[in-house]
DOFIKE-728153 format. One record per residue (C-alpha): x negated, y negated, z; residue in one letter. Coordinates in Angstrom, 2 decimals. Example, Ala and Ser with C-alpha at 12.3 -4.5 7.8 and 13.67 -1.06 7.14 Angstrom:
// residues 2
NODE_-12.30_4.50_7.80_A
NODE_-13.67_1.06_7.14_S
END
This chain:
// residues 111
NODE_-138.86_-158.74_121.68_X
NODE_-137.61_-155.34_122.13_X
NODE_-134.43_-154.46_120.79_X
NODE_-131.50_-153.60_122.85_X
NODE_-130.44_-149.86_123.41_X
NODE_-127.94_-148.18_121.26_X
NODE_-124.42_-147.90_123.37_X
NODE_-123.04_-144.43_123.44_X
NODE_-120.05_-145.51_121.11_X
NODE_-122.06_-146.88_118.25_X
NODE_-124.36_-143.53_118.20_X
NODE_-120.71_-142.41_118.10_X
NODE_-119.31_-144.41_115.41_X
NODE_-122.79_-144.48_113.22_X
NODE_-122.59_-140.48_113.55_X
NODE_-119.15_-140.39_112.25_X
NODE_-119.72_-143.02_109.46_X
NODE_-122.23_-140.41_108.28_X
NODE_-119.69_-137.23_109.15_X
NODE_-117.34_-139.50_106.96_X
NODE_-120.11_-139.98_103.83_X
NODE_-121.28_-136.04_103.54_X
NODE_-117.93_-134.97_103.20_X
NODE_-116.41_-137.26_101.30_X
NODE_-119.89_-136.62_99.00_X
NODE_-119.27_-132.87_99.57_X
NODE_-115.51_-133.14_98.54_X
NODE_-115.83_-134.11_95.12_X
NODE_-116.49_-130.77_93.90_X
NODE_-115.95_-129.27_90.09_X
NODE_-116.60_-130.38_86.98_X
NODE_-113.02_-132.31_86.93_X
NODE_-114.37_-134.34_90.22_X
NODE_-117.28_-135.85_88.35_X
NODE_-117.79_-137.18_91.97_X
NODE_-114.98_-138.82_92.95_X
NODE_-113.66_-139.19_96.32_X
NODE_-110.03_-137.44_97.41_X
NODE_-108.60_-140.30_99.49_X
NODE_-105.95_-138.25_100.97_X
NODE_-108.79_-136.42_102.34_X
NODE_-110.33_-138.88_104.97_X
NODE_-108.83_-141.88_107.42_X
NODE_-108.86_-145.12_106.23_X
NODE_-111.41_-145.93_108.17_X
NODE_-113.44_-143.88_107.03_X
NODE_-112.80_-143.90_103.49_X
NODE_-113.66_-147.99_104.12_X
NODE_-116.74_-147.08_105.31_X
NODE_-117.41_-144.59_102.73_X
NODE_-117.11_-147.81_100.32_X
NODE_-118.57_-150.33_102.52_X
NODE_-122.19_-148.17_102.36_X
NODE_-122.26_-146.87_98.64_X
NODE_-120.74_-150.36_97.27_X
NODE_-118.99_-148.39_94.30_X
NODE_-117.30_-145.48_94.50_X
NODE_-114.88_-143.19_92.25_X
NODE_-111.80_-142.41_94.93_X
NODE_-108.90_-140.19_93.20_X
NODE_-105.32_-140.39_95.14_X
NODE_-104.13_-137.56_93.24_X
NODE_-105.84_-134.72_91.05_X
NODE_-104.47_-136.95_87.59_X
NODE_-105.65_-141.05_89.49_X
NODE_-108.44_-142.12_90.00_X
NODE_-110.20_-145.37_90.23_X
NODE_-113.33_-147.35_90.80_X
NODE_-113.36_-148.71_93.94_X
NODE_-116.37_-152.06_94.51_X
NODE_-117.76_-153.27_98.34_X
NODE_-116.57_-156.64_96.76_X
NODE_-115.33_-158.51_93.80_X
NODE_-118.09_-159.78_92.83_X
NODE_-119.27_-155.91_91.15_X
NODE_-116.80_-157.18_88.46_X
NODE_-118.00_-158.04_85.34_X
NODE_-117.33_-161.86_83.46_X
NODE_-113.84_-160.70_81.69_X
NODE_-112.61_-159.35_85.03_X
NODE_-111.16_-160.37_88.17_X
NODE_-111.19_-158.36_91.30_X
NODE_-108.04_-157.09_92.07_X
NODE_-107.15_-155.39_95.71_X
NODE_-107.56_-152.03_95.76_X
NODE_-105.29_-150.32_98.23_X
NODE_-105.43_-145.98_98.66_X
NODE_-103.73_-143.49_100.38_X
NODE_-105.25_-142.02_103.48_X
NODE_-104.30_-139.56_106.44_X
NODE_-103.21_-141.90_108.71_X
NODE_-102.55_-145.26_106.13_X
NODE_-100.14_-144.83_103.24_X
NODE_-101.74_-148.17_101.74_X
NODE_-105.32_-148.67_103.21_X
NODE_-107.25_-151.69_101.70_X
NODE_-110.28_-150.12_100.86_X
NODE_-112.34_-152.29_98.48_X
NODE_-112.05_-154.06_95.13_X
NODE_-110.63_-152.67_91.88_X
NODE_-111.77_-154.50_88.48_X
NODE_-109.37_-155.43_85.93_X
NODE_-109.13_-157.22_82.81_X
NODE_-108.45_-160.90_82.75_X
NODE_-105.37_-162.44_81.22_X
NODE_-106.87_-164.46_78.31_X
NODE_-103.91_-164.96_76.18_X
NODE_-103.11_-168.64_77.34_X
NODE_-100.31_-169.10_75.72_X
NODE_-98.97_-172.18_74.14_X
NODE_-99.58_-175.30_75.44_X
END
């Protein structure tokens, strides 16, 4: 079975996605940048893209913050939870982009 043809606007949107990737790749710049991702930078839809195809990335929402952003919770590791990890963009002031990791409340308490 042969598959269907590409429409016009996913050529579109799959161009863009990688538009989106190179720069944000091309962005992180400097031995301070280590590779992480300017999120004031790009849209959030991009930027959700950006995590959606490299599953982790390192996005910084200032030139001091910066955090490690997963596709999904379940990158975390047994003593963490995913938390909801939510970035400045051009057009979104608080764009869900992905999963943060942090450290699970073990204290417990008294009973």
């Amino acid at each position: 079975m042969d598959a269907l043809p590409a429409t016009s606007q996913d050529v579109m949107r799959s161009i863009s996605n990688a538009v989106a990737i190179a720069l944000a790749l091309s962005a992180a710049t400097g031995a301070d940048a280590q590779g992480r991702v300017d999120t004031r930078a790009f849209t959030c839809a991009a930027l959700k893209s950006l995590v959606a195809q490299s599953r982790n990335v390192e996005l910084a929402s200032s030139d001091l913050v910066y955090e490690l952003v997963h596709e999904n919770s379940g990158a975390c590791r047994q003593d963490e939870t995913g938390a909801p990890a939510y970035e400045p963009s051009i057009d979104v002031p608080a764009c869900f982009v992905g999963w943060r990791c942090k450290q699970r409340n073990n204290d417990g308490g008294t009973r």
